[in-house]
N, C-alpha and C positions, 0 to 999 in steps of 0.2 A: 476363459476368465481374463478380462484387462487387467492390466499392470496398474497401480498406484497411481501412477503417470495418467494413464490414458482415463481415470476415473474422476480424477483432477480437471483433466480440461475437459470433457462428459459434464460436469457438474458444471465447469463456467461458462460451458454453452449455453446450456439450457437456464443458469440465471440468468446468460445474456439478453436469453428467451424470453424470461419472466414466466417460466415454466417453473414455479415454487415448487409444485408436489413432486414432482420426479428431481428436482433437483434434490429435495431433499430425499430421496428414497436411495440417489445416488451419495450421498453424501453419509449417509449410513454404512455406504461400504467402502469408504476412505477409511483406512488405519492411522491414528494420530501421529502427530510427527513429534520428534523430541523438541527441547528447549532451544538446544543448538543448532538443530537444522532450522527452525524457525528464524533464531537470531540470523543465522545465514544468509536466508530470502530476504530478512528485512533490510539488511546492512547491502543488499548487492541491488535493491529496488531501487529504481528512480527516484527523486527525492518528490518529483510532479509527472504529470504526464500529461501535463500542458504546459507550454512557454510559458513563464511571466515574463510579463512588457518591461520594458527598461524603464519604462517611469515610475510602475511599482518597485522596481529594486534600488532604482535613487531615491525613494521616501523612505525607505526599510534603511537604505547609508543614512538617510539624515536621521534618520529617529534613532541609529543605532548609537551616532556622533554625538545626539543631545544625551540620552540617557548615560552614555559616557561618563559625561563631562558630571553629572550626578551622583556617578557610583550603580548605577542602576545595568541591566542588562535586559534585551527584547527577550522575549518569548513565553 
């Protein structure tokens, strides 16, 4: 029997795949995870897992500086 673990990355292979039907057949025999171990993976993830260009993150400062100056906040 694989470990939780190993059933996990088993399933993200095979979505890697685009193998739907066995992913989900493997995914049936994932055990749910608590609330806090979830919050855990989310808070320790990447925020991207692509670069963004520095020209996009000087319009995200400039928009951040206008809405500022508004009382407003991005997101």
């Amino acid at each position: 029997m694989k470990t939780q673990e190993e059933l996990r990355a088993e399933y993200d292979r095979l979505f890697e795949a685009e193998d739907y039907a066995a992913a989900g057949k493997v995914l049936d025999l994932i055990e749910p995870i608590s609330d806090e171990e979830w919050l855990k993976i989310l808070h320790s993830a990447p925020e991207t897992d692509e670069p963004v260009p520095e020209f996009i993150r000087e319009r995200s400062r400039v928009l951040d500086a206008i809405l500022a100056k508004r009382g407003r906040r991005a997101g």
